[in-house]
PDB file of N, CA, C and O in Angstrom:
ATOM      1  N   UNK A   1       0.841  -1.174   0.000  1.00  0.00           N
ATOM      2  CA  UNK A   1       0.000   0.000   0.000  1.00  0.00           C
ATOM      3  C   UNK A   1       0.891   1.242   0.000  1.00  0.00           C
ATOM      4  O   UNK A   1       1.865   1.320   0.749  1.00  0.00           O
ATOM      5  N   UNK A   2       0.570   2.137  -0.785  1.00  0.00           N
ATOM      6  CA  UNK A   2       1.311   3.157  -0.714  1.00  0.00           C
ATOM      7  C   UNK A   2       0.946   4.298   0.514  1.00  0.00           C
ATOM      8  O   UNK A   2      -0.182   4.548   0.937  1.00  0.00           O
ATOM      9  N   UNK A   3       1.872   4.740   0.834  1.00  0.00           N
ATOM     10  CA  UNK A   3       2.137   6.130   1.910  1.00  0.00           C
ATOM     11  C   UNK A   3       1.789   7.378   1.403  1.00  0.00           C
ATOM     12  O   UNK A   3       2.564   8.115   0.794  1.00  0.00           O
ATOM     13  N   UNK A   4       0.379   7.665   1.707  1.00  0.00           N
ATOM     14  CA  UNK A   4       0.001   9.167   1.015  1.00  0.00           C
ATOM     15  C   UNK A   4       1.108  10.213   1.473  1.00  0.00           C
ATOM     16  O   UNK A   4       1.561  11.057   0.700  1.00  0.00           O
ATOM     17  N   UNK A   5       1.514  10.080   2.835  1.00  0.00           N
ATOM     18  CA  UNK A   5       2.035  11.513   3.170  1.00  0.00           C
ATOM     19  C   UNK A   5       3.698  11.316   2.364  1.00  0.00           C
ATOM     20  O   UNK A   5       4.263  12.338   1.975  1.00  0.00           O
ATOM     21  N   UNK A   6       4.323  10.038   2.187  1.00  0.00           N
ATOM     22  CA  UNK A   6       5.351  10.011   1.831  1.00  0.00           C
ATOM     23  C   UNK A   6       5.423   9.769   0.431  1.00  0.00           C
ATOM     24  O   UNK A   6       6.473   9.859  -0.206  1.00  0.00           O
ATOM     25  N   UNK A   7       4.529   9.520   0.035  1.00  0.00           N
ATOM     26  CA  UNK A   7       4.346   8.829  -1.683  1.00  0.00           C
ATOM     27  C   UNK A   7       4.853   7.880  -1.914  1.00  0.00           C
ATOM     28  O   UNK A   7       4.936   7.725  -3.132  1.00  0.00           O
ATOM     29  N   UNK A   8       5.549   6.576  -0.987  1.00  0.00           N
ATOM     30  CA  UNK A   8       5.906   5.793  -1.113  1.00  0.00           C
ATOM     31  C   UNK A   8       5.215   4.729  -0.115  1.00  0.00           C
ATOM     32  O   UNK A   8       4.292   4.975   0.662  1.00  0.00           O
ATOM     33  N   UNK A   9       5.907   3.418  -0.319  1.00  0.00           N
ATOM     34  CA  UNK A   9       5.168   2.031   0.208  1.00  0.00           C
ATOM     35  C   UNK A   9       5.627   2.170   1.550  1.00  0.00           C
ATOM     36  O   UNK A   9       6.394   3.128   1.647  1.00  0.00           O
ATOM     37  N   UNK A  10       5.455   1.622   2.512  1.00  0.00           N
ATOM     38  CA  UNK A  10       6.371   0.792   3.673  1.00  0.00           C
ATOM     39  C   UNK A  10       6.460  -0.607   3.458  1.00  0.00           C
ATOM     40  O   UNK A  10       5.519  -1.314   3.095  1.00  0.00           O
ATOM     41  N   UNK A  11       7.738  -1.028   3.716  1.00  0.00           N
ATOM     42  CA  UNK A  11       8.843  -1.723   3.241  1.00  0.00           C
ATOM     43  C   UNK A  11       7.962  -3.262   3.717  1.00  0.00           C
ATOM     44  O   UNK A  11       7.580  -3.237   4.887  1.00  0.00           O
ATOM     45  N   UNK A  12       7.674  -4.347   3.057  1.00  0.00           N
ATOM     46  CA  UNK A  12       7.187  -5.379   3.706  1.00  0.00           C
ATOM     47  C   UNK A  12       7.858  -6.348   4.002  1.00  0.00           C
ATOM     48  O   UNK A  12       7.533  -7.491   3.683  1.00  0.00           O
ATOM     49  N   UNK A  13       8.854  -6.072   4.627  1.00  0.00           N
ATOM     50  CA  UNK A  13      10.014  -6.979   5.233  1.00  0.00           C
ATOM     51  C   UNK A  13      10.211  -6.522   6.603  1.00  0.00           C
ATOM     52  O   UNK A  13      10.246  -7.306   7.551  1.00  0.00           O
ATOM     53  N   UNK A  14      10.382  -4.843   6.750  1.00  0.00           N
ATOM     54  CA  UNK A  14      10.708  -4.635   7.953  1.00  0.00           C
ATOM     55  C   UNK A  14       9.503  -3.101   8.129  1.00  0.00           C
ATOM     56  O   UNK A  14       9.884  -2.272   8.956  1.00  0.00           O
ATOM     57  N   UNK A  15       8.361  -2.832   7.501  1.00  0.00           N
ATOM     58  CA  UNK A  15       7.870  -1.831   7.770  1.00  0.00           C
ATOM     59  C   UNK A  15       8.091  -0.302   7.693  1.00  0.00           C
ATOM     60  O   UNK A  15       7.256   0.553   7.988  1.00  0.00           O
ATOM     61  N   UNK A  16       9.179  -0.125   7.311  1.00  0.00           N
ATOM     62  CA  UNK A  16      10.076   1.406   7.054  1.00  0.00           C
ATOM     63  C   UNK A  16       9.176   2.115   5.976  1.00  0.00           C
ATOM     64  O   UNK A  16       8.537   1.282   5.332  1.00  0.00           O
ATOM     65  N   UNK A  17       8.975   3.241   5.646  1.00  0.00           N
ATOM     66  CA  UNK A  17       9.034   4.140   4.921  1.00  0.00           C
ATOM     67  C   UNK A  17       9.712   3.860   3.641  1.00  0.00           C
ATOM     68  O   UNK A  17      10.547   4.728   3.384  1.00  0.00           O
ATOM     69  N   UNK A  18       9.641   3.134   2.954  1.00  0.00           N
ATOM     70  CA  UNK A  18      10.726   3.450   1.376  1.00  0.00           C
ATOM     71  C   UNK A  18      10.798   4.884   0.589  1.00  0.00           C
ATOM     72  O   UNK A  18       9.864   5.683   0.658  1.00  0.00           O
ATOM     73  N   UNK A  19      11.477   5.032   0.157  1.00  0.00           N
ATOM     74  CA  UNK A  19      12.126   5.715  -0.430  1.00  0.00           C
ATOM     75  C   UNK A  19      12.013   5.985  -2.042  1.00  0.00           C
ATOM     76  O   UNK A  19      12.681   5.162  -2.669  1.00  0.00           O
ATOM     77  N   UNK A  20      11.467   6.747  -2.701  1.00  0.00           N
ATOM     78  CA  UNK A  20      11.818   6.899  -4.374  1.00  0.00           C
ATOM     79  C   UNK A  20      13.219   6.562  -4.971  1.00  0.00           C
ATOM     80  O   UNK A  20      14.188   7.245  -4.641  1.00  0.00           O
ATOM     81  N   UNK A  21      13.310   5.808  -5.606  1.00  0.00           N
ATOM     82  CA  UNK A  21      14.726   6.210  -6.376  1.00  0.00           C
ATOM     83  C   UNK A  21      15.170   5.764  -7.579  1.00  0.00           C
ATOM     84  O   UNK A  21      16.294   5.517  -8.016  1.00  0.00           O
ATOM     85  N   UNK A  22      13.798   5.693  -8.147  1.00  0.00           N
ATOM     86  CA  UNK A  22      13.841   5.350 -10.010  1.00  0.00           C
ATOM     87  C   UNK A  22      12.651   5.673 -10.563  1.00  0.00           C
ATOM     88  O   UNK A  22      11.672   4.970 -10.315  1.00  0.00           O
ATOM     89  N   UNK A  23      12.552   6.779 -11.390  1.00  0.00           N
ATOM     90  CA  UNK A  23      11.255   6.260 -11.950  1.00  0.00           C
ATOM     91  C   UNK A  23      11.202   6.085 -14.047  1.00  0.00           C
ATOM     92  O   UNK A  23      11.752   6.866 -14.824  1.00  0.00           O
ATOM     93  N   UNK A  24      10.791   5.466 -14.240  1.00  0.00           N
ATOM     94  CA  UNK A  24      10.856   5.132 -15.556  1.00  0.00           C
ATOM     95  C   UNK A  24       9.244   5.293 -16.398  1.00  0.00           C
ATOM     96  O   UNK A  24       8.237   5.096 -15.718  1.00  0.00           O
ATOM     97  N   UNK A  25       9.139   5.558 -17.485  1.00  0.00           N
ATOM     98  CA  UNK A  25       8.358   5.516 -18.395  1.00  0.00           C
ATOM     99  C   UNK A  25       7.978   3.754 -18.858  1.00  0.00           C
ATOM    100  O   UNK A  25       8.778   2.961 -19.353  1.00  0.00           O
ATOM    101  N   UNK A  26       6.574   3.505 -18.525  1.00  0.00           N
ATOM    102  CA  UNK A  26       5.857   2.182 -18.461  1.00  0.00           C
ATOM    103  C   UNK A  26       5.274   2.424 -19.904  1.00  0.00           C
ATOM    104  O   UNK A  26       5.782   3.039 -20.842  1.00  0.00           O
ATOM    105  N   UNK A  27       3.829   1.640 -19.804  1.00  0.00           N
ATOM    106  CA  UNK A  27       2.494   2.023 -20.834  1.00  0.00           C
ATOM    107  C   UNK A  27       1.946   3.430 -20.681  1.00  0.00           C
ATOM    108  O   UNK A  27       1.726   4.099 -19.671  1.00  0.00           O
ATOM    109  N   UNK A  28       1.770   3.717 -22.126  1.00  0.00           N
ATOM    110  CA  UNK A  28       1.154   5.365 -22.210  1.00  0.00           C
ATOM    111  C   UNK A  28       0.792   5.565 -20.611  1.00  0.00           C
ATOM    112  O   UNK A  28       0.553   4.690 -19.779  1.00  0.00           O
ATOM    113  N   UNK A  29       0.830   6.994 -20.448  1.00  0.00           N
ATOM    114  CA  UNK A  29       0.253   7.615 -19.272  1.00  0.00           C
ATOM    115  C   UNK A  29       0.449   6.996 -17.801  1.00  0.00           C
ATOM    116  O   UNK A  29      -0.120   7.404 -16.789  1.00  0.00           O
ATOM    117  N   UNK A  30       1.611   5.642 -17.898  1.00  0.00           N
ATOM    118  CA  UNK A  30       1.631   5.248 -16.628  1.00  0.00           C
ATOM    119  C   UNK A  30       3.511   5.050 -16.621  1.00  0.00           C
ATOM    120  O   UNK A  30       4.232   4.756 -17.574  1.00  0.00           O
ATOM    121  N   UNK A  31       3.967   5.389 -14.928  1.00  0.00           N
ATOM    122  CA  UNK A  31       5.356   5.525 -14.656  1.00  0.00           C
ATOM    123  C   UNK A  31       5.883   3.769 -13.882  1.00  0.00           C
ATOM    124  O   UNK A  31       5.111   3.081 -13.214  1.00  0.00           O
ATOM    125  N   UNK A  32       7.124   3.444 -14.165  1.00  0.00           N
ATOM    126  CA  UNK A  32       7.454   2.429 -13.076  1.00  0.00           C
ATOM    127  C   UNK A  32       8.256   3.220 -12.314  1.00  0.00           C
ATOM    128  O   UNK A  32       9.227   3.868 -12.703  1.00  0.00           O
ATOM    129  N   UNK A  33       7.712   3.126 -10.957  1.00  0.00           N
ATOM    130  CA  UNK A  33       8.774   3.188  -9.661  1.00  0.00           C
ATOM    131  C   UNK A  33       8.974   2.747  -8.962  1.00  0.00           C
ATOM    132  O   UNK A  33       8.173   2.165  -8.230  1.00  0.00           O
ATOM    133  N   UNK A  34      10.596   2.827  -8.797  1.00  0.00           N
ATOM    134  CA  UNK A  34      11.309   1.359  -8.389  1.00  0.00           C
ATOM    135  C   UNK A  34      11.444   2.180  -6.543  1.00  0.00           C
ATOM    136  O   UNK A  34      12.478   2.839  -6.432  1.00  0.00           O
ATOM    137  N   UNK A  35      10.977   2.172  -5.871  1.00  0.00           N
ATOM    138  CA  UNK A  35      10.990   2.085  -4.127  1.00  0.00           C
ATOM    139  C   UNK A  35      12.073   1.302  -3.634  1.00  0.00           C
ATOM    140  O   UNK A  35      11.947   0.103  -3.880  1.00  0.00           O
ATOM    141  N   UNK A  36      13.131   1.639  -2.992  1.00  0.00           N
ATOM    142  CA  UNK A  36      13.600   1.014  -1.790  1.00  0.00           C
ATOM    143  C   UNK A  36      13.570   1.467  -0.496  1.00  0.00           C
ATOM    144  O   UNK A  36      13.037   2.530  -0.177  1.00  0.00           O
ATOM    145  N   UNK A  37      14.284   0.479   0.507  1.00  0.00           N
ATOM    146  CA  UNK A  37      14.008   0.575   1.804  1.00  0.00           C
ATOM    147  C   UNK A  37      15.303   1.485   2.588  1.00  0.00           C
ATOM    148  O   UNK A  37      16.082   0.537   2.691  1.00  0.00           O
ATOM    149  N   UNK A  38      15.820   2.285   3.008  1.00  0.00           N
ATOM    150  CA  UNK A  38      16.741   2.708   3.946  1.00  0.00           C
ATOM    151  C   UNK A  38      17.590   1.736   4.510  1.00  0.00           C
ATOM    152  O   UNK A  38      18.792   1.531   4.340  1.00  0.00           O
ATOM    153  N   UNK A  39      16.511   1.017   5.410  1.00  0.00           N
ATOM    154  CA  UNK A  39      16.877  -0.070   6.377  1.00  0.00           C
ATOM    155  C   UNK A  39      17.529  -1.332   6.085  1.00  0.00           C
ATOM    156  O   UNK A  39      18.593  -1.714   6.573  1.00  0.00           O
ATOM    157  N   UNK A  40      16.650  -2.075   5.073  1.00  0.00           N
ATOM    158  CA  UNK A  40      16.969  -3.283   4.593  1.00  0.00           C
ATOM    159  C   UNK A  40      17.035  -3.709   3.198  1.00  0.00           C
ATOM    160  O   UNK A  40      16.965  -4.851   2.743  1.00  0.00           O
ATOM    161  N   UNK A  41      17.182  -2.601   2.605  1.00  0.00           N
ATOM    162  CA  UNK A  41      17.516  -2.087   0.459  1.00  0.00           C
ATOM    163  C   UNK A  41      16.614  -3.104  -0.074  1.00  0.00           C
ATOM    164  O   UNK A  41      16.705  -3.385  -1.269  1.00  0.00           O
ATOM    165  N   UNK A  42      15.652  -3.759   0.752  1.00  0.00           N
ATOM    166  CA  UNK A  42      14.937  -4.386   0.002  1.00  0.00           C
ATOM    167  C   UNK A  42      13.782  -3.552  -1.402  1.00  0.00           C
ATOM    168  O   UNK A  42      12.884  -2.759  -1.124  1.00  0.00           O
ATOM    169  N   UNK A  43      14.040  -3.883  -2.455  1.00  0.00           N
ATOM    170  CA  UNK A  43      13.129  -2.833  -3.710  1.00  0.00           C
ATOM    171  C   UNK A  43      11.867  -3.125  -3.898  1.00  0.00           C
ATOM    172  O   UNK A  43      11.851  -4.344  -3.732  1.00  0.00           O
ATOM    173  N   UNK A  44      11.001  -2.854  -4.092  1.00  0.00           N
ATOM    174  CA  UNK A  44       9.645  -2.763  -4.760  1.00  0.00           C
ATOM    175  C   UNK A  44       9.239  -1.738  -5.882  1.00  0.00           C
ATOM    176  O   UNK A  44       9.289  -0.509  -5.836  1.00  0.00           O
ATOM    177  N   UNK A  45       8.715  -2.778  -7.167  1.00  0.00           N
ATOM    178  CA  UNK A  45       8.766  -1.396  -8.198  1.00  0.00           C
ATOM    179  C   UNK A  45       6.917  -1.551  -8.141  1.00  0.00           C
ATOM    180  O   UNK A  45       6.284  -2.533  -7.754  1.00  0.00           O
ATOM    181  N   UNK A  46       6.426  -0.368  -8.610  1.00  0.00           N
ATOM    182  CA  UNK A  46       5.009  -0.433  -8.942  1.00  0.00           C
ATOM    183  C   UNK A  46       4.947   0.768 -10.605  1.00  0.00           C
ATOM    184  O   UNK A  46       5.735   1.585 -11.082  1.00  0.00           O
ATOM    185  N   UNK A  47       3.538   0.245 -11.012  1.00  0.00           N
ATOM    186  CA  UNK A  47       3.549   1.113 -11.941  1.00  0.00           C
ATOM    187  C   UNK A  47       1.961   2.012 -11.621  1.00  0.00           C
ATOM    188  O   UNK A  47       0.868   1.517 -11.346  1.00  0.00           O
ATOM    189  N   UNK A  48       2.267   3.200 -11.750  1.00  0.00           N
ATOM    190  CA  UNK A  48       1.514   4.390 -11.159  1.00  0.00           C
ATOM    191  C   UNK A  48       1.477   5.268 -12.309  1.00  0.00           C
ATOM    192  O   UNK A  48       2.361   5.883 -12.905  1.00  0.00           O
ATOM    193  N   UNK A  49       0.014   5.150 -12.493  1.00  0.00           N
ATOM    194  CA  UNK A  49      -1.152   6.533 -13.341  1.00  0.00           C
ATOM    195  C   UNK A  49      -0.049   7.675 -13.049  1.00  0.00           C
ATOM    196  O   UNK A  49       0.294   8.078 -11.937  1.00  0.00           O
ATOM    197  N   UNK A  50       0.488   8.159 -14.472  1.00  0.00           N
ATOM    198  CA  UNK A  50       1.188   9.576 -14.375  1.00  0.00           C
ATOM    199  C   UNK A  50       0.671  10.042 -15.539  1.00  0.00           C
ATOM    200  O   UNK A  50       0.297   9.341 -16.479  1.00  0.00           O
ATOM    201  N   UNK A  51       0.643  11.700 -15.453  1.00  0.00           N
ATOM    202  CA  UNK A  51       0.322  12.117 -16.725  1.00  0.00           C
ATOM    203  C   UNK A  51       1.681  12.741 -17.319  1.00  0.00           C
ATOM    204  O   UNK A  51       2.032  13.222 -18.397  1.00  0.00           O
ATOM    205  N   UNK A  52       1.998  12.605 -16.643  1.00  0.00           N
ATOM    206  CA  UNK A  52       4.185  12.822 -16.861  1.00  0.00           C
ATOM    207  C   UNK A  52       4.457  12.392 -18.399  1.00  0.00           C
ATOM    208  O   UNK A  52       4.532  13.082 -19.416  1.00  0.00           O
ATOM    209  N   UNK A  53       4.582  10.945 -18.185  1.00  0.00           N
ATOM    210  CA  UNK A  53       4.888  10.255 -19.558  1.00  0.00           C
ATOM    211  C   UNK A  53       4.263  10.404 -20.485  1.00  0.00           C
ATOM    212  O   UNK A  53       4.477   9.512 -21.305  1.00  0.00           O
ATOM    213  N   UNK A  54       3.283  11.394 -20.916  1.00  0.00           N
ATOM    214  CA  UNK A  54       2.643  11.686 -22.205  1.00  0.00           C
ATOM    215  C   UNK A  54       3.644  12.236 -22.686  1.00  0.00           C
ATOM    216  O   UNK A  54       4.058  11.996 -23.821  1.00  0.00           O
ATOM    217  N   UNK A  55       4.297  13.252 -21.684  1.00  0.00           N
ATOM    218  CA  UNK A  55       5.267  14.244 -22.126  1.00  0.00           C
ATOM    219  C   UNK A  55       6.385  13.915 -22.905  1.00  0.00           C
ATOM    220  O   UNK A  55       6.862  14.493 -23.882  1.00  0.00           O
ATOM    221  N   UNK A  56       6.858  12.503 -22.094  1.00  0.00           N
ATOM    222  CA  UNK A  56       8.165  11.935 -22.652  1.00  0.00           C
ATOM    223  C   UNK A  56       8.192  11.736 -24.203  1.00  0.00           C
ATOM    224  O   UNK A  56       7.050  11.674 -24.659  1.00  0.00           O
ATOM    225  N   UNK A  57       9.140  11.623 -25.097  1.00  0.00           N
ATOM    226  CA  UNK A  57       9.191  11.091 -26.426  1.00  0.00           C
ATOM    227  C   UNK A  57       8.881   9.430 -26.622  1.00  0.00           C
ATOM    228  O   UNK A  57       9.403   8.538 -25.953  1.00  0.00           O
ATOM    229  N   UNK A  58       8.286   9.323 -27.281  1.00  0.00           N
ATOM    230  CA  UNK A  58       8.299   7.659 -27.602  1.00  0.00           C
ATOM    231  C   UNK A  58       9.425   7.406 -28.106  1.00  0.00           C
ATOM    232  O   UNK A  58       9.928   8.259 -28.837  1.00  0.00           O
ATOM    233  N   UNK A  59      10.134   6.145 -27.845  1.00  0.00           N
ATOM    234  CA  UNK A  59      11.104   5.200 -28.022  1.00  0.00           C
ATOM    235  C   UNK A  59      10.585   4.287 -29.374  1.00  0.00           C
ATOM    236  O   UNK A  59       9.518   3.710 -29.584  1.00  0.00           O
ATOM    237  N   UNK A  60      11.817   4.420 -30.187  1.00  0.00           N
ATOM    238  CA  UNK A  60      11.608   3.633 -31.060  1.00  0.00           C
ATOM    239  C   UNK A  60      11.576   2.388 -31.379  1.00  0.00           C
ATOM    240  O   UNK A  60      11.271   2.051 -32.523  1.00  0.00           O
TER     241      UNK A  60
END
């Protein structure tokens, strides 16, 4: 579940707060972001409704 106030998950290994620290261009209009943990670098990526990536150029 994501963390409204932080915009990120808490960590389901040890509960922490994760952290942003990738985000990439998915399917039209949606981002992958890759979340890790502080505590235990465990990652979680999700892909999240952005209207960001319209912006980006398509890849050929």
């Amino acid at each position: 579940m994501l963390d409204t106030q932080n915009q990120g998950p808490q960590c389901t290994a040890c509960g922490s707060p994760m952290k942003l620290t990738a985000i990439e261009p998915s399917a039209f209009g949606h981002d992958l972001r890759t979340f890790t943990c502080p505590h235990c670098r465990r990652v979680q990526r999700h892909i999240i409704e952005s209207t960001a990536t319209e912006a980006w150029p398509k890849m050929s």
